[in-house]
RODO-2510 file (C-alpha; in nm, 4 decimals, decimal comma):
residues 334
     n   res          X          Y          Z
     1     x    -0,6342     4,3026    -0,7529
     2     x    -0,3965     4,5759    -0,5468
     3     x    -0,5387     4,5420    -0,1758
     4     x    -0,6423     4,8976    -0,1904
     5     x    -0,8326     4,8528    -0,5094
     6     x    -1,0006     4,5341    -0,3255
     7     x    -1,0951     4,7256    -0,0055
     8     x    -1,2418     5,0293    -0,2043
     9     x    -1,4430     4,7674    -0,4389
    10     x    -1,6129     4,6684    -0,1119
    11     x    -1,6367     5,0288     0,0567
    12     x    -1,7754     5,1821    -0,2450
    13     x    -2,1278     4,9223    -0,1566
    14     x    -2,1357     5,1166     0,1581
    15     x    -2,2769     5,5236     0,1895
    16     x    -2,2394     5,6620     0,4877
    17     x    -2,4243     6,0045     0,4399
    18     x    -2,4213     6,3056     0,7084
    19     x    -2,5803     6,6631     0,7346
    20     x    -2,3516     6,9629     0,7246
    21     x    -2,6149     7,1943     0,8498
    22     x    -2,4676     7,5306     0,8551
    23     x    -2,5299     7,8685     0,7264
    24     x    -2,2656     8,0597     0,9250
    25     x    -2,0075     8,0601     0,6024
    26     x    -2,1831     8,3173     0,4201
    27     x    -2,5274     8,5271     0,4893
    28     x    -2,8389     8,3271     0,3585
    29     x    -2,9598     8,1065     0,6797
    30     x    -3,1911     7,8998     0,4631
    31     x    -2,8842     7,6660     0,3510
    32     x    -2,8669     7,5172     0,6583
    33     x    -3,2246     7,3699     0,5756
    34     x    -3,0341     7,1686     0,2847
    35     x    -2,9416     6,8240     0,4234
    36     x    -3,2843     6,7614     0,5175
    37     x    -3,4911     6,8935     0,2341
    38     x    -3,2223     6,6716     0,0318
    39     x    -3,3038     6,2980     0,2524
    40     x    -3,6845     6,4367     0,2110
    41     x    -3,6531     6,4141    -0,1956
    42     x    -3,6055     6,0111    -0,1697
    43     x    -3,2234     5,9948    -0,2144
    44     x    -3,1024     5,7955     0,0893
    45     x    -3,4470     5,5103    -0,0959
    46     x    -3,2921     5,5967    -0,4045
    47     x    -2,9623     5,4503    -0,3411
    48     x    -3,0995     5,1952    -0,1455
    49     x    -3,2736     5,0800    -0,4715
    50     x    -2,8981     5,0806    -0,6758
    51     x    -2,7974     4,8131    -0,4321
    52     x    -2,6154     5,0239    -0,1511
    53     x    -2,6207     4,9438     0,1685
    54     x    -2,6704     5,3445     0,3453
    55     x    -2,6433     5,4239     0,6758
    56     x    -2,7130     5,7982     0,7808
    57     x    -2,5352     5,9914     1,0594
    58     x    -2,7762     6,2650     1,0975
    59     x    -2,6597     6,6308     1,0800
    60     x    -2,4040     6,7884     1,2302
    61     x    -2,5576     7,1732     1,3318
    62     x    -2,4022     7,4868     1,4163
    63     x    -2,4616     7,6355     1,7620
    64     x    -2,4509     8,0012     1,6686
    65     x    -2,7065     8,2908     1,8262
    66     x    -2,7169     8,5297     1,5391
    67     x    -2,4503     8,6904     1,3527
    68     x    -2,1092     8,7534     1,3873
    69     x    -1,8121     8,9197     1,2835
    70     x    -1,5062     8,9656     1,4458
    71     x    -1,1732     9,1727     1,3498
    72     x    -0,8547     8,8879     1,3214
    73     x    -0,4923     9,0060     1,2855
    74     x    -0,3746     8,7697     0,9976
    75     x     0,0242     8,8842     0,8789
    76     x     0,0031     9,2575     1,0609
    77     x    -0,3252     9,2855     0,8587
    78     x    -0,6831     9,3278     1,0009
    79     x    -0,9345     9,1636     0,8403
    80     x    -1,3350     9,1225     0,9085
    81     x    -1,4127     8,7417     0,9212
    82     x    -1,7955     8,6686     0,9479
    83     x    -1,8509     8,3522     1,1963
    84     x    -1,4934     8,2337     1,2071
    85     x    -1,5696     8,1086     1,5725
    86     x    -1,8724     7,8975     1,4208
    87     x    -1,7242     7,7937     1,1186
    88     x    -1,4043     7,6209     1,2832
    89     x    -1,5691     7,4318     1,6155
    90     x    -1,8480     7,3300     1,3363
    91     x    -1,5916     7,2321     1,0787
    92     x    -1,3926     7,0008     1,3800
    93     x    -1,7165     6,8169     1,4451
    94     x    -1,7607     6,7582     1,1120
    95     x    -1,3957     6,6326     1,0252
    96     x    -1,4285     6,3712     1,3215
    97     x    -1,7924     6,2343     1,1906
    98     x    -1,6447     6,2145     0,8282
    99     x    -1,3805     6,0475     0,9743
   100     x    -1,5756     5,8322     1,1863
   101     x    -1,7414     5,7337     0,8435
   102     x    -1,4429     5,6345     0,6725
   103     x    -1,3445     5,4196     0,9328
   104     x    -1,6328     5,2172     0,8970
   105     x    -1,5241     5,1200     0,5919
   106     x    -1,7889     5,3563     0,3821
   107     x    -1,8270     5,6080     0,1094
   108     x    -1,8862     5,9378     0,2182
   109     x    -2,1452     6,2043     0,1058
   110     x    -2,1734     6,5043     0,2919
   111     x    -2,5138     6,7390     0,2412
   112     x    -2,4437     7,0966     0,2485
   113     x    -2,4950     7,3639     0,4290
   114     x    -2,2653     7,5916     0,2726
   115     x    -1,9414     7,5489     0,1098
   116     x    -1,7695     7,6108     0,4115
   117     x    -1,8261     7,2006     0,5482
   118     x    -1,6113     7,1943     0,2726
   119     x    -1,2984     7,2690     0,5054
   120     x    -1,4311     6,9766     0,7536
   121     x    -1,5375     6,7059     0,4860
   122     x    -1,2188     6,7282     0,2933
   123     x    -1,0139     6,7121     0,6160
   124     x    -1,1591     6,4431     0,7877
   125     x    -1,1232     6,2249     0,4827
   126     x    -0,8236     6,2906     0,3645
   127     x    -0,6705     6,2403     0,7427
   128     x    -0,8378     5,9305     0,7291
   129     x    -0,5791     5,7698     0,5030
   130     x    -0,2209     5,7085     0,5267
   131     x     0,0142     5,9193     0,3974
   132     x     0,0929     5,7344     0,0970
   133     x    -0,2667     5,7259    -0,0382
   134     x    -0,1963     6,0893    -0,1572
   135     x    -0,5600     6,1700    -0,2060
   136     x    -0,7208     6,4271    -0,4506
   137     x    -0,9933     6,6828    -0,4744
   138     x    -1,2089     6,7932    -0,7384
   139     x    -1,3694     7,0802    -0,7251
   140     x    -1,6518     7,1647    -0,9071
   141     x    -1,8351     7,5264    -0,8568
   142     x    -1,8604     7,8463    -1,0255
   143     x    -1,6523     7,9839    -0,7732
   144     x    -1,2995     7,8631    -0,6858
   145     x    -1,3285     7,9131    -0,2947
   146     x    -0,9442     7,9900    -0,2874
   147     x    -0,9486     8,3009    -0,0821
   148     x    -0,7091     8,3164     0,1780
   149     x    -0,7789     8,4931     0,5343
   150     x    -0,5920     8,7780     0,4201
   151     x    -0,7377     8,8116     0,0364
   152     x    -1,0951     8,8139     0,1061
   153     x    -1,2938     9,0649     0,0696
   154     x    -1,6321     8,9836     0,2100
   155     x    -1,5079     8,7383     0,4771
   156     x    -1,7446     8,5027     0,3802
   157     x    -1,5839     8,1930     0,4830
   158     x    -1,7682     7,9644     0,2535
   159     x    -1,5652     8,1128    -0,0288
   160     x    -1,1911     8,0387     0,1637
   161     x    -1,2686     7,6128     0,2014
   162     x    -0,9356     7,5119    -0,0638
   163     x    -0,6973     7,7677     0,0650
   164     x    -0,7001     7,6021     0,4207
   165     x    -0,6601     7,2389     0,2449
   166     x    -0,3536     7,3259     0,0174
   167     x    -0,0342     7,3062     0,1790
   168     x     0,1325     7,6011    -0,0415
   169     x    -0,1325     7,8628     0,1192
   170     x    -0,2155     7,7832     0,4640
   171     x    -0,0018     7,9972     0,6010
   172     x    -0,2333     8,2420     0,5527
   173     x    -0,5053     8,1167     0,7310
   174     x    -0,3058     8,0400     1,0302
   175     x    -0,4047     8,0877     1,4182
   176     x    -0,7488     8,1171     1,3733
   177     x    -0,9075     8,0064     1,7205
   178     x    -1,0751     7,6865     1,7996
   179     x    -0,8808     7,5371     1,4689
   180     x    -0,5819     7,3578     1,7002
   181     x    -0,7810     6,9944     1,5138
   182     x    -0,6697     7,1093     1,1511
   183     x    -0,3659     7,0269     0,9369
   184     x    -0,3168     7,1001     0,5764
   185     x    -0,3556     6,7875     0,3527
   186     x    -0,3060     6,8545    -0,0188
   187     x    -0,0395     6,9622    -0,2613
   188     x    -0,1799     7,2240    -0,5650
   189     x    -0,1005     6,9284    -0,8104
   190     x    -0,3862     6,6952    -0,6635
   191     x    -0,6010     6,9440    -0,6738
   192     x    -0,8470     7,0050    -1,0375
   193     x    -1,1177     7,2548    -1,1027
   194     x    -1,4171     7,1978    -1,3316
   195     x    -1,6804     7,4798    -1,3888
   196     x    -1,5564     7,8161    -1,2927
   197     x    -1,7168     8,1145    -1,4272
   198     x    -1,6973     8,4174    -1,1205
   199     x    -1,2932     8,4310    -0,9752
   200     x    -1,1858     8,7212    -0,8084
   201     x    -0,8454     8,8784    -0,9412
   202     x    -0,6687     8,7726    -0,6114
   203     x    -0,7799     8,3705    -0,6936
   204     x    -0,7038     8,4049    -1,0310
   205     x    -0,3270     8,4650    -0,9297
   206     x    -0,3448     8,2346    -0,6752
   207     x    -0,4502     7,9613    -0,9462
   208     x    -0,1936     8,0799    -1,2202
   209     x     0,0887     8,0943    -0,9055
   210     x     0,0022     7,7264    -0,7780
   211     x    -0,0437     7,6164    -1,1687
   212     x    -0,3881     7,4268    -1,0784
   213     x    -0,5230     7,2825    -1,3040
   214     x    -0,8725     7,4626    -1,3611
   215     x    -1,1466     7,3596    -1,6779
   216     x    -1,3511     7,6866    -1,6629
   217     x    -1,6922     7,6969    -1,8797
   218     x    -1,4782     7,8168    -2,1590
   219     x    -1,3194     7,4639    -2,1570
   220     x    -1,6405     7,3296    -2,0968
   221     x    -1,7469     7,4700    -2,4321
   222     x    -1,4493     7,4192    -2,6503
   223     x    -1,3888     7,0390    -2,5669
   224     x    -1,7541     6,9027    -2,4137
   225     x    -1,7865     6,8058    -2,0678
   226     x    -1,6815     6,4378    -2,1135
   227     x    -1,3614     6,4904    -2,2213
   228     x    -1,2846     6,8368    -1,9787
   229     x    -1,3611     6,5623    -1,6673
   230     x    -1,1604     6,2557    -1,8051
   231     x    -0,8669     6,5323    -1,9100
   232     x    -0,9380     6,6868    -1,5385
   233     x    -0,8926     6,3356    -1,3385
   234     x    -0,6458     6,2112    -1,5557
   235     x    -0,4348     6,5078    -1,4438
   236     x    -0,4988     6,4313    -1,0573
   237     x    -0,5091     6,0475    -1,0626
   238     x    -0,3012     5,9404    -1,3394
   239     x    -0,3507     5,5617    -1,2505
   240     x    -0,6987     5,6442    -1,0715
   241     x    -0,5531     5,4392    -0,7909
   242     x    -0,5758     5,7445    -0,5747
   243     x    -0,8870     5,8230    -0,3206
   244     x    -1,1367     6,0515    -0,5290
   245     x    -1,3191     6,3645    -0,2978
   246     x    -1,5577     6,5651    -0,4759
   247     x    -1,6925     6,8907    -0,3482
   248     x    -1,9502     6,9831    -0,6125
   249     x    -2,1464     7,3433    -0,5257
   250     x    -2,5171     7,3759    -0,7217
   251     x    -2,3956     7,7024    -0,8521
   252     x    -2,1988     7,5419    -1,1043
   253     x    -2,4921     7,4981    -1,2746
   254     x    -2,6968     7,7453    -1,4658
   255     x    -2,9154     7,9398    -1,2618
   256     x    -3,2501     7,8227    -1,4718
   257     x    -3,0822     7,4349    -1,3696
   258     x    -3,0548     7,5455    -0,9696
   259     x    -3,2389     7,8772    -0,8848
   260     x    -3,2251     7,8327    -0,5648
   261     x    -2,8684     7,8907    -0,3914
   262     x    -2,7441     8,2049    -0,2985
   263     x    -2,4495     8,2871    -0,5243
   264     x    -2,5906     8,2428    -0,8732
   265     x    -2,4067     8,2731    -1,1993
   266     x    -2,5645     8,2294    -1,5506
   267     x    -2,4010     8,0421    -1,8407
   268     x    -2,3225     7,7094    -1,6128
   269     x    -2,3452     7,4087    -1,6556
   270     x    -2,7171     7,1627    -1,7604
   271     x    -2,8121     6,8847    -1,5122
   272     x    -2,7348     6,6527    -1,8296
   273     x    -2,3580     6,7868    -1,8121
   274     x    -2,3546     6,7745    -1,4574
   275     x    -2,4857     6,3749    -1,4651
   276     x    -2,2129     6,3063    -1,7300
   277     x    -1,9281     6,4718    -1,5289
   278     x    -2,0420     6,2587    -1,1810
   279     x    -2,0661     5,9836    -1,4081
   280     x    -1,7474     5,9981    -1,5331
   281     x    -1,6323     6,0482    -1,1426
   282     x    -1,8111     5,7544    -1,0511
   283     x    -1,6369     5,5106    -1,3850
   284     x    -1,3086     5,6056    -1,1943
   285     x    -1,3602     5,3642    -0,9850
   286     x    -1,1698     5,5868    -0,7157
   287     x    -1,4814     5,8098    -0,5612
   288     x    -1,4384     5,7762    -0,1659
   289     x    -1,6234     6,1427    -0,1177
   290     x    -1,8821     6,3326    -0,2033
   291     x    -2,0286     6,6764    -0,0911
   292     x    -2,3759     6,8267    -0,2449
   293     x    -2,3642     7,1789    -0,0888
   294     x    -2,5324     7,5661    -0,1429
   295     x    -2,8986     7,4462    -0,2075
   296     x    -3,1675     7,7145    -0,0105
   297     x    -3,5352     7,6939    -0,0727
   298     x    -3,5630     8,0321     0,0527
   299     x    -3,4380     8,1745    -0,2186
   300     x    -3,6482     8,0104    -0,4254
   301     x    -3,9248     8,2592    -0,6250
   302     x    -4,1813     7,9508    -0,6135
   303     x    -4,2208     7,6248    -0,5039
   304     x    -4,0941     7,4874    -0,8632
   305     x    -3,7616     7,6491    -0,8055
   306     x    -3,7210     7,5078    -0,5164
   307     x    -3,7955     7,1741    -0,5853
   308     x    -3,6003     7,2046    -0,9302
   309     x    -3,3343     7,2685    -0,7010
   310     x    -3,3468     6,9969    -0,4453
   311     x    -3,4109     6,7335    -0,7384
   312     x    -3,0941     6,8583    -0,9038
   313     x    -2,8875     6,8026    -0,6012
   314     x    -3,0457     6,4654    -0,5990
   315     x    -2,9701     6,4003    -0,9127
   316     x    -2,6290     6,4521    -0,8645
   317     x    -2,6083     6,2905    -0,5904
   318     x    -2,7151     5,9465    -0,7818
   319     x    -2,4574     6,0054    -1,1147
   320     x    -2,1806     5,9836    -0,8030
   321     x    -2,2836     5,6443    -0,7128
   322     x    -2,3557     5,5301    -1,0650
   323     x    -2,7263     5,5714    -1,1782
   324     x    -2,7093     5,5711    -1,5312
   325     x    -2,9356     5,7881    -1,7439
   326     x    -3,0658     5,4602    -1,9081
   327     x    -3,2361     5,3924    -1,5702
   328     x    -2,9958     5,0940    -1,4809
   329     x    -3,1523     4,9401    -1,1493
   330     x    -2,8087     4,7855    -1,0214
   331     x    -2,4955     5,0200    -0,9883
   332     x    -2,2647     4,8046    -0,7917
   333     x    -2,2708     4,6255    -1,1273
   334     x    -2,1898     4,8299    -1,4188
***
């Protein structure tokens, strides 16, 4: 067995799991409530019970007083960034505790927050590895989170995470303050979409310029979910013998799957496509991380919403690390 395959055999028996609690990415504050409502559903048990051995971090919180926006000169133009201050000295803690993680030897799984931890989860694991790992990412949302500094229009920044990661871009995210910790890590071609549905114009040419490879819902529907996520890792692993990071947002599922997160677009995907896709990620043999992200009770209608929404997050959750939908008690050996 190739000595990388070896160690990740025995890393992928180990979970290390921490809290991205943050809502400063993007205007609903009950996502920050996420991580926790997530341990509270039994998952950390629940993987206990597949045969991991899971140690949690605890969260890593924001330290914001209320909102803020600032004006930020990006390329002569001015542009209204909401947080950015918060986002980047939160997203540097959490790129040194993922990192942290992955140095002792475990699987990581970050709880969201918002899809802003995104920029610190997929940073502090892919800087854990040497350069010729050559990680890759896939993405899974509604959304493809590809704005750029410069392109967006709400200044949201849980909707920019990939255009700080890929090399091509970054540029236009530069000098930002308090982001002196982060480096660009990924090329476009190790980087695959699976469920988008709601891209703005700018991200749709930014997608067609970098030629990513992106499985929207129309995919989806035309070739079944199985095949879309063996066709999408095939593209970024070829041999799977690269390190797997998944950043999967609950808004890629339909809204009557996951009410309760706060950019919701109908015609996504069911929990049973969503179990088959992290199973699929999980067959690989290659996962190394994991973020659940965008769940918030608070905009949950009822109490069944929300806990139809936490459960699905679960859920997904336990596909990554290999709980079959036959109910198989042992993961570590399927």
């Amino acid at each position: 067995m190739h000595e990388r395959h070896k160690n990740a055999e025995e890393n992928r028996k180990r979970i290390g799991i921490v809290g991205g609690s943050i809502c400063a990415g993007q205007v609903h504050k009950g996502v920050k409530q996420a991580p926790d409502l997530i341990r509270k559903s039994g998952v950390i048990e629940s993987l206990q019970e597949l045969g991991y051995d899971v140690k949690d971090y605890g969260n890593i919180t924001e330290q914001r007083e209320g909102e803020k926006t600032q004006m930020s000169q990006i390329h002569g133009h001015e542009r209204i960034l909401r947080n950015p201050d918060e986002v980047a000295i939160f997203n540097g803690k959490l790129s040194a505790k993922v990192k942290q993680i992955k140095d002792d030897k475990r699987v990581v799984c970050v709880l969201g927050g918002d899809h802003s931890v995104g920029i610190g989860s997929i940073h502090g694991h892919m800087t854990s590895y040497g350069e010729k790992e050559d990680p890759c990412v896939l993405w899974v949302d509604a959304h493809a989170d590809i704005n750029t500094i410069k392109s967006s229009e709400s200044g949201s920044m849980h909707g920019m995470p990939m255009s700080f990661h890929i090399k091509e871009i970054y540029e236009e995210n530069k000098n930002l303050k308090h982001m002196e910790w982060f480096k660009p890590t990924l090329t476009s071609k190790n980087v695959a979409y699976i469920g988008l549905r709601d891209v703005d114009p700018e991200e749709k040419e930014m997608l067609d310029k970098l030629n990513i490879s992106v499985f929207s819902m129309r995919e989806i529907d035309d070739l079944g979910i199985k095949e879309v996520a063996r066709q999408a890792l095939k593209i970024i692993n070829p041999q799977f013998s690269r390190p797997l990071h998944v950043s999967f947002d609950v808004d890629v599922l339909d809204p009557s799957e996951a009410p309760a997160t706060g950019t919701p677009v109908p015609g996504g995907l069911t929990i049973r496509e969503a179990a088959v896709l992290m199973e699929e990620c999980f067959f690989t043999g290659c996962l190394e991380g994991l973020d659940v992200v965008e769940v918030n009770t608070e905009l949950a209608r009822n109490e069944g919403e929300a806990s139809k929404t936490v459960d699905a997050a679960k859920r997904i959750v336990l596909a990554a690390f290999g709980k079959t939908r036959v109910g198989s008690s042992d993961a570590l050996n399927l």
